[in-house]
DSSP file (Angstrom, degrees, kcal/mol; ACC not computed):
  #  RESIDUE AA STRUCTURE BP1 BP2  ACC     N-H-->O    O-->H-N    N-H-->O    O-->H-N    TCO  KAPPA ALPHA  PHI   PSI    X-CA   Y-CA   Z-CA
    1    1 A X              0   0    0      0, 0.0    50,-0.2     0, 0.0    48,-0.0   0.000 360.0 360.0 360.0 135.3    0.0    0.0    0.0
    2    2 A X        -     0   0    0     48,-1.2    48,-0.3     2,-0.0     2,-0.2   0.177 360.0-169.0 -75.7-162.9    1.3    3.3   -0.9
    3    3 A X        +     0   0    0     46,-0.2     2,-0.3    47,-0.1    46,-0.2  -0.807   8.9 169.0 164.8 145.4    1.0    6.1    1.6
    4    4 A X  E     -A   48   0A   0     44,-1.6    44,-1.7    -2,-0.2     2,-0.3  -0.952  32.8-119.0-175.8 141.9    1.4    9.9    1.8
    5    5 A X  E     -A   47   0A   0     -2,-0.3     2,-0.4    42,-0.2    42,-0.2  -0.904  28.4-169.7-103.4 139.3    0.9   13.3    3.6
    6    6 A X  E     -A   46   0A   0     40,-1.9    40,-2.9    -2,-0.3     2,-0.3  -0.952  11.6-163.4 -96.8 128.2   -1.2   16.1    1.6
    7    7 A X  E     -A   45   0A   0     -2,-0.4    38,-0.3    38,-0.2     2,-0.3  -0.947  19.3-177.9-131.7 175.6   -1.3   19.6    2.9
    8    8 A X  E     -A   44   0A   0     36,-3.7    36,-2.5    -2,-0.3     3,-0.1  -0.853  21.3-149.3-140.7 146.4   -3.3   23.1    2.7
    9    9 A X  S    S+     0   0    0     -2,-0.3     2,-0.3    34,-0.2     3,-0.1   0.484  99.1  33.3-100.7   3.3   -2.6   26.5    4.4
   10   10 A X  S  > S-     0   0    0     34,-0.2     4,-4.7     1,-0.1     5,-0.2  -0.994  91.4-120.2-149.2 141.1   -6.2   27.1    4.4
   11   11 A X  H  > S+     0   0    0     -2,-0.3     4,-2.5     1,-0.2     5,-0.2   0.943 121.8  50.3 -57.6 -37.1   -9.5   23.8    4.9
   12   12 A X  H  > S+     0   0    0      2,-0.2     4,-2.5     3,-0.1    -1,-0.2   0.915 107.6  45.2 -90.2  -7.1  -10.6   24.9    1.7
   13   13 A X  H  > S+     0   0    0      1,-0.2     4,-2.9     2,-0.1     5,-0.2   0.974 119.3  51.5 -55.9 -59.4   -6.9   24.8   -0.3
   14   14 A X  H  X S+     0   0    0     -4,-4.7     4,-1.9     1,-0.2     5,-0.3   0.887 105.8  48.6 -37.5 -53.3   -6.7   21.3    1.5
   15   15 A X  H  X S+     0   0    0     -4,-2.5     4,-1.7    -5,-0.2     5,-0.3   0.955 115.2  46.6 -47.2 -47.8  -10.0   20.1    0.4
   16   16 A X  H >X S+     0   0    0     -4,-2.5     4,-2.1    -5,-0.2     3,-1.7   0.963 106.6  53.0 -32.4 -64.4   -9.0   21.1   -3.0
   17   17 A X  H 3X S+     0   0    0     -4,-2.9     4,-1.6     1,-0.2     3,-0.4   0.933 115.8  48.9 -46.5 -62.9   -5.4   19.4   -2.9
   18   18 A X  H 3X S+     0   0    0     -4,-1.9     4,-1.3     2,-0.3    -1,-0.2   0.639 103.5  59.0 -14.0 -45.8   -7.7   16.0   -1.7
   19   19 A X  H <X S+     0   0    0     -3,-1.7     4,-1.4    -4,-1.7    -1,-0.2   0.843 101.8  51.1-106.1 -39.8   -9.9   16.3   -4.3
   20   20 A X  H  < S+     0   0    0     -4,-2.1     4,-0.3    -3,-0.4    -1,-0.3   0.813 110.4  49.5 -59.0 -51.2   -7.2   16.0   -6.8
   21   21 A X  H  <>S+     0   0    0     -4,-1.6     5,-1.5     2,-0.2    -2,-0.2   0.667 100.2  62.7 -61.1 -16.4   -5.8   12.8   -5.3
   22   22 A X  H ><5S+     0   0    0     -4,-1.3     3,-1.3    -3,-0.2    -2,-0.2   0.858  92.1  56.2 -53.9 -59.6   -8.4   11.5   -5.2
   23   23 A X  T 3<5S+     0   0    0     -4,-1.4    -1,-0.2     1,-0.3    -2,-0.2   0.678 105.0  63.9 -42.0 -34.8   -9.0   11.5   -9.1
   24   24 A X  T 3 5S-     0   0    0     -4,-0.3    -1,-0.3    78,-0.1    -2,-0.2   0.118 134.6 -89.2 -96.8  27.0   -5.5    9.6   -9.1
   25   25 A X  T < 5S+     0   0    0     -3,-1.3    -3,-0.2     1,-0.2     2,-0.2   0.784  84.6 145.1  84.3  29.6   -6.9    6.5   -7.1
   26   26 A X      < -     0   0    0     -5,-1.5     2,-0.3    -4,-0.1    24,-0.2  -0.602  28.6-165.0 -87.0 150.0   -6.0    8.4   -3.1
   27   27 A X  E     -B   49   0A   0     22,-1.2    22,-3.2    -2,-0.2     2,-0.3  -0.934  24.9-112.0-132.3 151.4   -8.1    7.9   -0.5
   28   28 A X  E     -B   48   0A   0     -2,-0.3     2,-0.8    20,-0.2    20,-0.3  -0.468  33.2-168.1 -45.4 108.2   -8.3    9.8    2.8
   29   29 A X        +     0   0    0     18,-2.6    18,-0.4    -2,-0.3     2,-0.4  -0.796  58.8   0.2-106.6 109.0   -7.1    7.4    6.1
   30   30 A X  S    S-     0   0    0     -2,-0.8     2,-0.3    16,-0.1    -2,-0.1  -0.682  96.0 -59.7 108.1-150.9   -7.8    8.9    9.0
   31   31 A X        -     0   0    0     -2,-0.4     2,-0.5    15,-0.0    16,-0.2  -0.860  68.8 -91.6-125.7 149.3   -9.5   12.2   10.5
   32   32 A X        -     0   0    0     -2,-0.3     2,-0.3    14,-0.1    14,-0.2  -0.727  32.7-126.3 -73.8 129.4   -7.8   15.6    9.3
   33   33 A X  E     -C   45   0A   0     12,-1.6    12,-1.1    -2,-0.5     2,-0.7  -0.530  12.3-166.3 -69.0 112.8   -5.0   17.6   11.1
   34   34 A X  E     +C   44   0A   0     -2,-0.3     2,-0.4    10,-0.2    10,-0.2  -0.850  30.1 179.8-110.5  98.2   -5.1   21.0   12.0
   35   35 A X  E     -C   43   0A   0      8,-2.3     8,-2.0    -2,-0.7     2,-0.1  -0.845  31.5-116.4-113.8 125.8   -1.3   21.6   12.9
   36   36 A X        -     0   0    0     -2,-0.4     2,-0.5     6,-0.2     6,-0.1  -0.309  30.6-165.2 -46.2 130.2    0.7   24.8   14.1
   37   37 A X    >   -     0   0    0      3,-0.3     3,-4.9     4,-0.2     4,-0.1  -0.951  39.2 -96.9-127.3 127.5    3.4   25.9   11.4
   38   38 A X  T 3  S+     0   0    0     -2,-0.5    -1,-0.1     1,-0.3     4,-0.1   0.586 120.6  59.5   5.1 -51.2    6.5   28.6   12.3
   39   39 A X  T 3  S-     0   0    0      2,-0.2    -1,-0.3     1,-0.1     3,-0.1   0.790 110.2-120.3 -65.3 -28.3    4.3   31.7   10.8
   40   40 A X  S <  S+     0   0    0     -3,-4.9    -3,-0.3     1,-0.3     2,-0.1  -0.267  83.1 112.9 115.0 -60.5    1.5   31.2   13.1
   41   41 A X  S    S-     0   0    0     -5,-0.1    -1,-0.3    -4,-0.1    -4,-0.2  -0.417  74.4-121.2 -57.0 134.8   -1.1   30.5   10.4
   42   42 A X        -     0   0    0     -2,-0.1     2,-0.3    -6,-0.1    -6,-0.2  -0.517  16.5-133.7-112.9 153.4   -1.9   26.7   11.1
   43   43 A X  E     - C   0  35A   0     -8,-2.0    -8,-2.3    -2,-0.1     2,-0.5  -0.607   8.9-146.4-131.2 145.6   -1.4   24.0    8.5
   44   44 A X  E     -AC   8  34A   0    -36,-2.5   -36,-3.7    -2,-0.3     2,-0.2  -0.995  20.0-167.5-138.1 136.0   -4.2   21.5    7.8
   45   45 A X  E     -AC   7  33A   0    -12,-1.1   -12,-1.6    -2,-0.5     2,-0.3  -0.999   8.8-163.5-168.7 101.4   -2.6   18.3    6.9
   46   46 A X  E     -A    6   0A   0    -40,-2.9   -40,-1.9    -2,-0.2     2,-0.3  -0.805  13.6-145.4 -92.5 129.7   -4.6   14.7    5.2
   47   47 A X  E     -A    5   0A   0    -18,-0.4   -18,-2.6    -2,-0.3     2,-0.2  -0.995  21.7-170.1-113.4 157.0   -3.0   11.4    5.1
   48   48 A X  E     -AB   4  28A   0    -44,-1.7   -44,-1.6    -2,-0.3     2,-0.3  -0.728  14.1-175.5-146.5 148.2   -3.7    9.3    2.3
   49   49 A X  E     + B   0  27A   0    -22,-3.2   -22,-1.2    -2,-0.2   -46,-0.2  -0.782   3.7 177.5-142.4-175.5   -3.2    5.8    1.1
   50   50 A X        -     0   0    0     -2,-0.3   -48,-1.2   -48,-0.3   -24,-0.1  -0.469  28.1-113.9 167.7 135.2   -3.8    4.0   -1.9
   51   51 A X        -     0   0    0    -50,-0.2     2,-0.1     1,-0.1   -48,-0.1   0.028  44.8 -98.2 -71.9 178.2   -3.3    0.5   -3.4
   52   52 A X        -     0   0    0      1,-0.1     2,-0.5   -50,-0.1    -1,-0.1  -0.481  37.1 -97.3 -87.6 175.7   -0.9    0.0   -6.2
   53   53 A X        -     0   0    0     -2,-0.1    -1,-0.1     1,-0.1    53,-0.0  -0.452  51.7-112.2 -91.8 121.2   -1.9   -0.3   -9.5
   54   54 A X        -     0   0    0     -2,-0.5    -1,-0.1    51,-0.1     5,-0.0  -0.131  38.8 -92.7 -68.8 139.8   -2.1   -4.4  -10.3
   55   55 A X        -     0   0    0      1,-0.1     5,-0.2     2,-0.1    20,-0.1   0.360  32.0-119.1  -2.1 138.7    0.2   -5.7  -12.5
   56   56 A X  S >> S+     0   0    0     19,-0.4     4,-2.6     1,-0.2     3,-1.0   0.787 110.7  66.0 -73.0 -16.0   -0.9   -5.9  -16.6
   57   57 A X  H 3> S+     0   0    0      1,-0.3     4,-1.4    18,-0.2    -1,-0.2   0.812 108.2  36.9 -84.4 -26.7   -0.6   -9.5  -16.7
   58   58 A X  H 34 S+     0   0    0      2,-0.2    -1,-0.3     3,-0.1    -2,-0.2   0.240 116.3  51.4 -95.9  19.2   -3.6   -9.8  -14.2
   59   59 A X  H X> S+     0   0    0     -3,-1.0     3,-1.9     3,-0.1     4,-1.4   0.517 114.2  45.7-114.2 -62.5   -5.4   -6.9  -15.8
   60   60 A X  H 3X S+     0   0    0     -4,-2.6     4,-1.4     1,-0.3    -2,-0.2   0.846 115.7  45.9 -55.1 -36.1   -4.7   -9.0  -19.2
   61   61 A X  H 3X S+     0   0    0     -4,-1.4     4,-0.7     2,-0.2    -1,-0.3   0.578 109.1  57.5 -79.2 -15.6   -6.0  -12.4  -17.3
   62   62 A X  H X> S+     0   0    0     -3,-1.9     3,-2.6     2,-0.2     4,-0.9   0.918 108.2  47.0 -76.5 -88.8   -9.0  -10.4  -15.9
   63   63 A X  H 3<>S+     0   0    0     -4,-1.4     5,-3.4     1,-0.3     3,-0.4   0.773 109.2  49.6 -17.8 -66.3  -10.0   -9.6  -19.6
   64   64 A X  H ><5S+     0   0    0     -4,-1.4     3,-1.6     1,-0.2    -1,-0.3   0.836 107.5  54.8 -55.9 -30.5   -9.7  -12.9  -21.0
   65   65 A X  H <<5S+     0   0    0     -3,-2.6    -2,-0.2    -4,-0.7    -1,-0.2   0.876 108.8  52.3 -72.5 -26.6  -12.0  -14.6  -18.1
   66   66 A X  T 3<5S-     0   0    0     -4,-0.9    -1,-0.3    -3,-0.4    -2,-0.2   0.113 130.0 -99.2 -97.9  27.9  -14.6  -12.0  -19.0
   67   67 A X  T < 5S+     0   0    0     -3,-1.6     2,-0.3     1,-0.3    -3,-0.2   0.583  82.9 116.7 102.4  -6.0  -14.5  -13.0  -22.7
   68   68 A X      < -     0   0    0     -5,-3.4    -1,-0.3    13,-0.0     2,-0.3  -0.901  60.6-123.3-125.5 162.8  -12.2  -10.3  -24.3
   69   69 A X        +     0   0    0     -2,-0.3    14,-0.1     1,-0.1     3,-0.1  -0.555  32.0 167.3-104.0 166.7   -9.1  -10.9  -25.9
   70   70 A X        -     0   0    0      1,-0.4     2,-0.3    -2,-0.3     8,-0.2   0.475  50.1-118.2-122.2  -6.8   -5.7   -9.2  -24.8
   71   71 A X  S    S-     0   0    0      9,-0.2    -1,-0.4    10,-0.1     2,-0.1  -0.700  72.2  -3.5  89.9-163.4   -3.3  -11.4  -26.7
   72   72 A X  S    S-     0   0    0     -2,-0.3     2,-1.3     1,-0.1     8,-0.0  -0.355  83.0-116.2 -67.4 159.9   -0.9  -13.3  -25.7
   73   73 A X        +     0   0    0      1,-0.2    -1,-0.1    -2,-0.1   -16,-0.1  -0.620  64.4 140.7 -97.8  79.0   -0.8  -12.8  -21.6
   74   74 A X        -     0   0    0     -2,-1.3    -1,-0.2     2,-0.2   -17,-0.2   0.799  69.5-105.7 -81.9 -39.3    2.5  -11.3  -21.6
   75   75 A X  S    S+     0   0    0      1,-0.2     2,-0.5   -19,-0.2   -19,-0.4   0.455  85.0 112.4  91.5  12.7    2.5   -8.3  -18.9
   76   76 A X        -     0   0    0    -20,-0.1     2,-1.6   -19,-0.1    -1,-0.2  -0.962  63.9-142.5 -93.0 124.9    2.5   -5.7  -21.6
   77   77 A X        +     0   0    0     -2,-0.5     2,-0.1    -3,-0.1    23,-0.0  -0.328  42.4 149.7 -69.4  85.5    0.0   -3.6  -22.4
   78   78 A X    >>  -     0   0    0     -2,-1.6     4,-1.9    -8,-0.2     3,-0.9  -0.383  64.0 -62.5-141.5-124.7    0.0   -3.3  -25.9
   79   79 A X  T 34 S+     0   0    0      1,-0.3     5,-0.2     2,-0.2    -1,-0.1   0.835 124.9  44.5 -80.8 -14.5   -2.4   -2.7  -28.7
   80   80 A X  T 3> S+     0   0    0      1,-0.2     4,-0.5     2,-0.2    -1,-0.3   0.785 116.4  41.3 -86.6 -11.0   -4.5   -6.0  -28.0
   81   81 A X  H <> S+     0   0    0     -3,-0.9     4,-2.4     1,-0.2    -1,-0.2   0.863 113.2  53.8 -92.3 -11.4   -4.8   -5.9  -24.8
   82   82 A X  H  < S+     0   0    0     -4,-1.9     4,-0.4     1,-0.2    -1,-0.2   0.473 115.2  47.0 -85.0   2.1   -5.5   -1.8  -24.9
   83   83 A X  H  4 S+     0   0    0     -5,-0.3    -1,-0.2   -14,-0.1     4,-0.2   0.571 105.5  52.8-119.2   8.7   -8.3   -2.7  -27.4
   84   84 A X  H  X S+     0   0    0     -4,-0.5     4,-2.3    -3,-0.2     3,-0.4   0.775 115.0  46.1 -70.9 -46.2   -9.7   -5.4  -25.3
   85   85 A X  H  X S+     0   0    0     -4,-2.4     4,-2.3     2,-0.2    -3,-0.1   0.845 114.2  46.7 -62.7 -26.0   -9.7   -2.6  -22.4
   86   86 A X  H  > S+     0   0    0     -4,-0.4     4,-1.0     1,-0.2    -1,-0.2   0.636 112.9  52.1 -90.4 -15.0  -11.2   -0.1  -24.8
   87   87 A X  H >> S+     0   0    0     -3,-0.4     4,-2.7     2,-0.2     3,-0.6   0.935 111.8  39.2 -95.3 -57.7  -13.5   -2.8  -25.6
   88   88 A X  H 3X S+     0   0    0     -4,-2.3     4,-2.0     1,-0.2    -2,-0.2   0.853 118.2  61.5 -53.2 -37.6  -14.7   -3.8  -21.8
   89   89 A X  H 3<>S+     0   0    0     -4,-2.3     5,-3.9     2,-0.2    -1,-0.2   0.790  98.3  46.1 -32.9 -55.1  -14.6    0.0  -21.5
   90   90 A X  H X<5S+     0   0    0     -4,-1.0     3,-3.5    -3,-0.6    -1,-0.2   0.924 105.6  62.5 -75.8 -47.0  -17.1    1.0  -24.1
   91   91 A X  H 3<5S+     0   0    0     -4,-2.7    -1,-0.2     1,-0.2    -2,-0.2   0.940 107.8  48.6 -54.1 -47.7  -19.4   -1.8  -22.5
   92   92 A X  T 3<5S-     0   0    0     -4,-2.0    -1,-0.2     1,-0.1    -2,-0.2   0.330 116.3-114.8 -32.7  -2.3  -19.1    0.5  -19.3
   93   93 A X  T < 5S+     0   0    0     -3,-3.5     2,-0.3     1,-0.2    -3,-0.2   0.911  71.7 136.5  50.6  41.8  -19.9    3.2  -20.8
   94   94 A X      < -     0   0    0     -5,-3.9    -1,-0.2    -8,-0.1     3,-0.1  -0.848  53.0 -98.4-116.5 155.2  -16.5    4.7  -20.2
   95   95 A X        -     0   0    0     -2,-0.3     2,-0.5     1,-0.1    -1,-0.1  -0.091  40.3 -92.8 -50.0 147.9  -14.3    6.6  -22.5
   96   96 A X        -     0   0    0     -7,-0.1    -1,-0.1    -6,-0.0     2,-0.1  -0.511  38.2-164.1 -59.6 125.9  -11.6    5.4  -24.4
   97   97 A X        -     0   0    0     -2,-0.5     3,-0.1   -15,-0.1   -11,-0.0  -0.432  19.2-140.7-112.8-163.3   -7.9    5.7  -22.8
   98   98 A X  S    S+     0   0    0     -2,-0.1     2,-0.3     2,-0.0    -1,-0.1   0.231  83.1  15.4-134.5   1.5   -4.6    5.4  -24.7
   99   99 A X  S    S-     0   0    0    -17,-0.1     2,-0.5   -21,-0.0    -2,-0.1  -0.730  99.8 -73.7-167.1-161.3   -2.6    3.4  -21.9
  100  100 A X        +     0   0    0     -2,-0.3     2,-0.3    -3,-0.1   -44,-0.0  -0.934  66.3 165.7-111.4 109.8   -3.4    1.4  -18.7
  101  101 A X    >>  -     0   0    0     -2,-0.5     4,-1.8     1,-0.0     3,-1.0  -0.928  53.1 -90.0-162.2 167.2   -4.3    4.3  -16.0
  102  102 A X  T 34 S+     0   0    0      1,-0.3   -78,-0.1    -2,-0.3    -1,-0.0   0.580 122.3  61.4 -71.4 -24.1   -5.9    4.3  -12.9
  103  103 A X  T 3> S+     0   0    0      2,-0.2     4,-1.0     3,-0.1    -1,-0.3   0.881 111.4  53.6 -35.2 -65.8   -9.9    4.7  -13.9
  104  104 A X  T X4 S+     0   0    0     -3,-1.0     3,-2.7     1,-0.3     4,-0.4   0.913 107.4  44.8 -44.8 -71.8   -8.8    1.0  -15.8
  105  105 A X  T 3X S+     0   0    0     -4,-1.8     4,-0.6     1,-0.3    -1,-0.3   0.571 107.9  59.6 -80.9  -3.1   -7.3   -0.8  -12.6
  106  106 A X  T 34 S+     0   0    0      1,-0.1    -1,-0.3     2,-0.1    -2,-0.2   0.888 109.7  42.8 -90.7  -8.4  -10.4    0.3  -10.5
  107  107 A X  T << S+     0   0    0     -3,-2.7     4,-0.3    -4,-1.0    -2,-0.2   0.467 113.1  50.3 -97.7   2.9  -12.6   -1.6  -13.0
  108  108 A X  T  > S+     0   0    0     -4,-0.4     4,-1.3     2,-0.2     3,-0.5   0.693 113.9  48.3 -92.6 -36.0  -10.1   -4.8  -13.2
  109  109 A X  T  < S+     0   0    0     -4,-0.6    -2,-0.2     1,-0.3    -3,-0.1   0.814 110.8  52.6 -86.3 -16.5  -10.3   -4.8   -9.1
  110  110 A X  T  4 S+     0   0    0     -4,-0.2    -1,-0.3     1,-0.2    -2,-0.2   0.958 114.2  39.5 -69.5 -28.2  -13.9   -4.5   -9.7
  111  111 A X  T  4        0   0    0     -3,-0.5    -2,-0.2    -4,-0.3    -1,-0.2   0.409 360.0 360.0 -91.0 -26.6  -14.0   -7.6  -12.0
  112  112 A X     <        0   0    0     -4,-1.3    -1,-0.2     0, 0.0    -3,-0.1   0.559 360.0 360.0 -85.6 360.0  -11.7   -9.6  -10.2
């Protein structure tokens, strides 16, 4: 599991800063942290975790159990298994992507 501190000089910069990791597959652990910083103004402070992003060869074994093809199951993403993704994608009603990205591996951890 990955792990990280976000911080904000102000609750709404933080919330922002959050809102934005979030979008890259972060979640919020814990309660937030309202901290004293050297200036006086107090420093509001998120920590954040998130798993890593699985492997292509189990993204690519995911895909083939549900019926699309990836190729050979190599661990590279490359144009059959990205149109096998684009392909599970579409059924999702999700956009088309151009690589393996994090949107992708929350709908392979949904699938698995």
């Amino acid at each position: 599991m990955e792990y990280q501190v976000v911080y904000g000089s102000s609750a709404d910069e933080l919330e922002d800063v959050v809102l934005k990791e979030i979008s890259e597959g972060w979640n919020p652990s814990g309660g937030l942290a309202v901290l004293p910083a050297d200036s006086g103004a107090p420093r509001f402070v998120q920590a954040m975790t998130r798993e890593p992003m699985l492997p292509i060869i189990a993204a690519q074994t995911i895909l083939q159990r549900y019926g699309f093809s990836p190729g050979a199951l190599d661990g590279e993403c490359g144009p059959k298994t990205l149109a096998a993704l684009n392909e599970l994608r579409g059924q999702a009603k999700m956009w088309k992507v151009e690589e393996y990205e994090r949107t992708s591996d929350a709908l392979m951890r949904q699938l698995r």
